[in-house]
N, C-alpha and C positions, 0 to 999 in steps of 0.2 A: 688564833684561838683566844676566846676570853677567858681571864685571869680575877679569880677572886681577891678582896683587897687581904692584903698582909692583917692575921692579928699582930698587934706589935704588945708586947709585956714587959714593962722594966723588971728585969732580975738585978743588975749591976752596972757598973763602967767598964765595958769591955772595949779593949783598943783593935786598932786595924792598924794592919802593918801594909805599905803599898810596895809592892816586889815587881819588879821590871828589868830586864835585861836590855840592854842598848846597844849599838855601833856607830858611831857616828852622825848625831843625832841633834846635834844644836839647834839643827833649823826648827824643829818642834817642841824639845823637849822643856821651855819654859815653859809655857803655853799648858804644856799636860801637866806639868806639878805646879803650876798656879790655880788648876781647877783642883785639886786637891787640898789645897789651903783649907785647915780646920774642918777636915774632915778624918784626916789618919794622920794618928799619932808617930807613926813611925815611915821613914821611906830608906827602901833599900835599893841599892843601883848595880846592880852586877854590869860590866863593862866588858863588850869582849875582843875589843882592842880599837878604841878611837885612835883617829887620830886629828879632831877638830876638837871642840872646847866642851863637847859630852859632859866629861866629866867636872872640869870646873861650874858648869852649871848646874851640875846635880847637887857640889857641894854647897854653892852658893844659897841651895831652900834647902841645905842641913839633912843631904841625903847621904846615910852611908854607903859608898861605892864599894867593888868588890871588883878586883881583878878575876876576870875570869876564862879561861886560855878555850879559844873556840876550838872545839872537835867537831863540826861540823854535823850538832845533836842539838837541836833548840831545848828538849826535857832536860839534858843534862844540865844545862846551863842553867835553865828556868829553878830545877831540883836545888843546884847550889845557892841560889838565893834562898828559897825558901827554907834551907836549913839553918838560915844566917837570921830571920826573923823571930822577935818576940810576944807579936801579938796574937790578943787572942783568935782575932780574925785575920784570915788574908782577902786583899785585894788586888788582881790583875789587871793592870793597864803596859800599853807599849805607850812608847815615847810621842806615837804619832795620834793621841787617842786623851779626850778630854772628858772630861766628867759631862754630866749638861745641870744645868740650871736646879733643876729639879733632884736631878740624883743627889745633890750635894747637901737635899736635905732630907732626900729621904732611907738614904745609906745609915748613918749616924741613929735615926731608928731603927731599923733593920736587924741591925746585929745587937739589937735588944734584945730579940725572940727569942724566946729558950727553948724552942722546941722545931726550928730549922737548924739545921747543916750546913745550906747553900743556898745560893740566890742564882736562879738566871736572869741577866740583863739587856735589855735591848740596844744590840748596837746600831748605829747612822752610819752607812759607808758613803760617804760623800763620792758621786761622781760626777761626770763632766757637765758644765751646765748646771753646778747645784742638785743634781738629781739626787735623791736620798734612797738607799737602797736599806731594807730595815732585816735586822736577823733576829737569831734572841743566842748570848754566849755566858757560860758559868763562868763568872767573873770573881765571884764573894762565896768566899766560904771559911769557915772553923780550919785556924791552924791543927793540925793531925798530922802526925809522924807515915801515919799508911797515906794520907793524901800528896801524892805526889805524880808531875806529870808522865806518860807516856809518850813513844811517837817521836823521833827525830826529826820530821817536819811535820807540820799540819797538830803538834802538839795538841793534848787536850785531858784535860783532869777528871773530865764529866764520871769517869766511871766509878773512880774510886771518891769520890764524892759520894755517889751513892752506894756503895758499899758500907761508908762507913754513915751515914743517912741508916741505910737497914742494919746497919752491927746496932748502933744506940738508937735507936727506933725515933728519928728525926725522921724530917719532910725537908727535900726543895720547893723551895717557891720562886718567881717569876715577880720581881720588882716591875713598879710603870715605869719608871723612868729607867737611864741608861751611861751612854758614851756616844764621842760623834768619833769615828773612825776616817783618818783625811790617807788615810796609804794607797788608799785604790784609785784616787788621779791617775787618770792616765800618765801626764807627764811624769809624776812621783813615780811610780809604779815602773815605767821604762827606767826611769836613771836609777834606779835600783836592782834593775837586771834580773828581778825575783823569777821570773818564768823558767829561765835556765838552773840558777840554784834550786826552787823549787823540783826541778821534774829530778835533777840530779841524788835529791835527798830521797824522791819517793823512790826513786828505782831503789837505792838502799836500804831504809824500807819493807821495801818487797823484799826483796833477798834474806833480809833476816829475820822474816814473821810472813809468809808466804799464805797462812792460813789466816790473815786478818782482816775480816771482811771492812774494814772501815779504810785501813792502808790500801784496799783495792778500788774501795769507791774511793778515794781523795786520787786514788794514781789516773783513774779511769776518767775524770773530772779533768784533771788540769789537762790530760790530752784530749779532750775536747775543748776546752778552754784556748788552747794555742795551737787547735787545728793540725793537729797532727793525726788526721784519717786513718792509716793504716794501722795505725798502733793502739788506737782510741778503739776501733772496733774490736779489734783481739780483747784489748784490756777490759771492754765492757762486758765481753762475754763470760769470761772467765770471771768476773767480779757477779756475773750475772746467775753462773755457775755453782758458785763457793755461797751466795744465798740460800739456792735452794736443794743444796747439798746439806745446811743446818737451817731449814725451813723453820723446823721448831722454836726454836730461839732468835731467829734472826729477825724472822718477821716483826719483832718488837722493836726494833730498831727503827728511828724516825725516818732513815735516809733510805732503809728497805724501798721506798718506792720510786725515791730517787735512782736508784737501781735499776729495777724491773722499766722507768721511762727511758733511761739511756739502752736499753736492750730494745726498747720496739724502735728509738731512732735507730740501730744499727740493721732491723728487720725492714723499715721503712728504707731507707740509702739502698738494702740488697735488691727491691721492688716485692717486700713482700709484706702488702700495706694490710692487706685484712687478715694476715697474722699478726700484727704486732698489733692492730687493732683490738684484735680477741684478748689478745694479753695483754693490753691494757682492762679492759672490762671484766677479765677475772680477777688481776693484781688490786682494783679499788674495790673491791667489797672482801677483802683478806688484808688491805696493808689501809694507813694513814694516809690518804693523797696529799700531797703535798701540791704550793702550784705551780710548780714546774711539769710534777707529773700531768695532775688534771689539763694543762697547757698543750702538750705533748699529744694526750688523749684527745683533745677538743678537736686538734690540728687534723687528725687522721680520723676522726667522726665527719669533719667537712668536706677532705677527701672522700669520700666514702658518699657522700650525700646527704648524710643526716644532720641538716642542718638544724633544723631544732635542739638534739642532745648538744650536739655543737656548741648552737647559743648558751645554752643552762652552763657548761665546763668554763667558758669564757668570763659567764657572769660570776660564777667562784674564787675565781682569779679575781676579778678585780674588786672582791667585797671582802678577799683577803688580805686587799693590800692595809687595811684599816688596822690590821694586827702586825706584831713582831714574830716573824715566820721563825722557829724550830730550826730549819735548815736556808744556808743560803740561796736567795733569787735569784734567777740568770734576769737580770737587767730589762726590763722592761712587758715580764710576765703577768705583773700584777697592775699595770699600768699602757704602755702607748702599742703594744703587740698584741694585748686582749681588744681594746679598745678597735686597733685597726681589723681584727680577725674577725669580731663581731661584726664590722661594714663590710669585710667582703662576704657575710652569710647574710646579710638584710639587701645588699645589689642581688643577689641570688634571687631574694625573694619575691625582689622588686621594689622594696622598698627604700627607695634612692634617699629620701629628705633623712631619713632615722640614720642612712645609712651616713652620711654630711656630720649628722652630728654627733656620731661614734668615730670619724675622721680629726671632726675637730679637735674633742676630747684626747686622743693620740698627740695631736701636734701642741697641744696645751702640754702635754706632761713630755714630750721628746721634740722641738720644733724643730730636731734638725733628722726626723725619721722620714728621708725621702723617699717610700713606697708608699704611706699617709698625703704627702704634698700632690703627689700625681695623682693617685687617685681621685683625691678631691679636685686638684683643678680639672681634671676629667669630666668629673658628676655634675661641676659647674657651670661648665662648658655646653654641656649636653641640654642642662635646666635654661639654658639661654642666660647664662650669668659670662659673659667672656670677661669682661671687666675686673669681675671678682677672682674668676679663675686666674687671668695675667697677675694679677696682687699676689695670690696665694704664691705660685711662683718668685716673683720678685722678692718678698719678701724670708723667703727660705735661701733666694739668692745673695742677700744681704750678709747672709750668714755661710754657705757656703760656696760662693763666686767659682771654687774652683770646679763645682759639679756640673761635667759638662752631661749630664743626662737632661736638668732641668732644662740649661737651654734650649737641647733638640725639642723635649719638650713644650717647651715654649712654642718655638717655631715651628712643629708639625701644629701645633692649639693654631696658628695664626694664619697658616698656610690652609688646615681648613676653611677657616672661614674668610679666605681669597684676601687675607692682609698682607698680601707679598713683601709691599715696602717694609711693614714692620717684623714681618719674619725673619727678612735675610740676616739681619744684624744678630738676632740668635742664631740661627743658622752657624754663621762665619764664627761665633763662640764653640758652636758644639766641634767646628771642624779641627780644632785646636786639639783635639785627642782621639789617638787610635782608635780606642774604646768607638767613639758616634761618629766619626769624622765617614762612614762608609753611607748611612742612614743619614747626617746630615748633607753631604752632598747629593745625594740621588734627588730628595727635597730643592735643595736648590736649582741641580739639572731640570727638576718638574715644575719651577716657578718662570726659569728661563722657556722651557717648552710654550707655558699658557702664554706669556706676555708677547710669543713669537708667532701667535695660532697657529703652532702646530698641532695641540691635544686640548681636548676641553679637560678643566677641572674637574677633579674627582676629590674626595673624601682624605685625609690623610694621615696616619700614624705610623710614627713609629714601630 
């Protein structure tokens, strides 16, 4: 969404207090209060039990620390900082989370305005391969005694933000600039074990606010997120359920259709694709699609055969990725999985070269999305390009050696077109894993058959 610019108005010198709760946190935590530097007056460090150098570095940029004994409640915790702050504004950052460039000068403006409340900010979640995943999170707001978090896990201030936004008849607004967020690394992310913490807090959670449609999509989410099927589908329903049980008021909610999309994947998984279809196409002209949703929709429009609407949901997707999305992305929606979805509805059409350069596009923004690689060295292949198509390959193999899919692929690409000598050598790769090793031997049995004239050559794939 576009975002009109900030009026900014001097009234005063109002300070920012930076509030952050920590655990063991060294590895980042200079880094995050160095991009703070001469931007907030004050920084407060709730601690809720280091046991690395945390806190000597908090105090080392003159932060006040605060013991703070974990109950296994991120708001409680978050709540006791913020009752420990003096300024006029507060700012939320974690330890793993940096200012950017920009924000650092246009923050210190910002909380000039006298007639906002709060700011939503665009975060950068860095993932793997650099890949930037963008959201938009209420970071900055007016210290207020009613502003305080909710939520034992998946914390969030948003509401009472605007509460007290309508009690003084202020506005939120949506700053350009942001924070780069480094937690969701894969590797960070594993050594952090948050997947198990995480689902542990939502079931809690649940249990003691059962009626909270936000606690039901975050619980419904992460079990999709860590593939846990059976429990993902119940939870989606039920999350799917508790929407349109307060239809009236829920529907305002931005993740409403994030909702309503995780309900037709569990109608899609049962085989019931032109239901969850229809419900997709009521739910966007009643809710805000988001593009995950529209994603979702597109998928089961191509299913279906409409490949046209198809296209149009695809190209939304990825003319949103130009903005800081309201709700988070699933990874590659607004970028290398619209991209590749588009080629496979233009091969449909026939249109192979558009379809090459909607392949290409995919592997420019994900070079290790192997469904994108074969395809194209396929389309390559076909156009009489073998040369280009082995590169394509090879070079994906550069980066992932141990995928023995590519190889067999390779070696079916070579075996067609009777390069036996050069096939085997992929071949004997792909045989190296359960997975191909049934598909690359047959291949090989079939290159020893030709060279024995027992069978003429035929056409080959996997």
């Amino acid at each position: 969404m576009r975002h009109p610019p900030v009026d900014y108005r001097d009234v005063s010198e109002p300070t920012l207090s930076l509030c952050m709760i920590a655990k063991d946190e060294a590895r980042f935590l200079a880094d995050c209060l160095r991009s703070v530097q001469g931007v907030v007056g004050e920084i407060i460090v709730g601690d809720t039990g280091s046991s690395d150098d945390t806190v000597a570095i908090a105090r080392a940029f003159g932060a006040k620390v605060v013991d703070i004994p974990w109950q296994e409640d991120f708001s409680a915790a978050r709540n006791a900082v913020l009752d420990r702050a003096a300024g006029d504004w507060i700012l939320i950052l974690d330890a793993d989370e940096e200012l950017t460039d920009g924000a650092r000068k246009t923050v210190p403006r910002a909380i000039l305005c006298a007639d906002v409340m709060g700011y939503n900010m665009p975060v950068h979640n860095l993932a793997e391969e650099g890949t930037v995943v963008n959201g938009l999170l209420l970071r900055i707001f007016r210290n207020r005694p009613s502003i305080r978090f909710k939520n034992v896990v998946h914390e969030q201030v948003h509401d009472a933000v605007v509460a007290a936004a309508r009690e003084e008849r202020m506005r939120i607004r949506t700053l350009p600039h942001g924070f780069v967020h480094k937690g969701y690394l894969p590797e960070i992310f594993r050594e952090r074990a948050k997947d198990d913490r995480n689902l542990r807090l939502l079931e809690k959670q649940i249990r003691c606010h059962p009626d909270d449609l936000y606690s039901r999509h975050k619980y419904a989410d992460h079990l999709y997120k860590i593939d846990n099927g059976a429990k993902w589908e119940r939870a989606a329903r039920e999350c799917h359920d508790l929407l349109h049980s307060t239809f009236a008021t829920s529907r305002q909610r931005i993740y409403a259709a994030e909702i309503c999309g995780s309900y037709a994947l569990v109608l899609e998984k049962s085989g019931r694709v032109n239901e969850a279809l229809d419900h997709c196409r009521e739910m966007s002209g009643l809710l805000h699609p988001t593009p995950n949703f529209l994603y979702t929709m597109g998928r089961l429009e191509l299913k279906e055969g409409q490949t046209a609407r198809a296209m149009g949901l695809f190209d939304r997707c990825i003319r949103d990725s130009h903005d800081a999305p309201a709700v988070p992305i699933r990874r590659g929606v607004t970028g290398f999985l619209s991209h590749h979805a588009l080629a496979v509805a233009l091969r449909q059409l026939g249109r192979n070269n558009e379809a090459m350069d909607r392949l290409r596009s995919a592997l420019r923004d994900n070079a290790r999305y192997y469904p994108s690689v074969e395809a194209l060295s396929e389309l390559l292949d076909g156009s009489g390009n073998l040369k280009d198509s082995l590169i394509t390959l090879t070079e994906y193999l550069q980066k992932k050696p141990e995928d023995t899919r590519a190889w067999l692929w390779g070696g079916a690409i070579l075996t067609r077109n009777m390069l036996f000598d050069q096939a085997v050598p992929w071949l004997e790769r792909a045989l190296r894993s359960e997975a191909t090793a049934p598909e690359a031997a047959r291949l090989v049995d079939r290159i020893h058959d030709v060279r024995q004239g027992r069978t003429l050559p035929r056409s080959e794939s996997p």
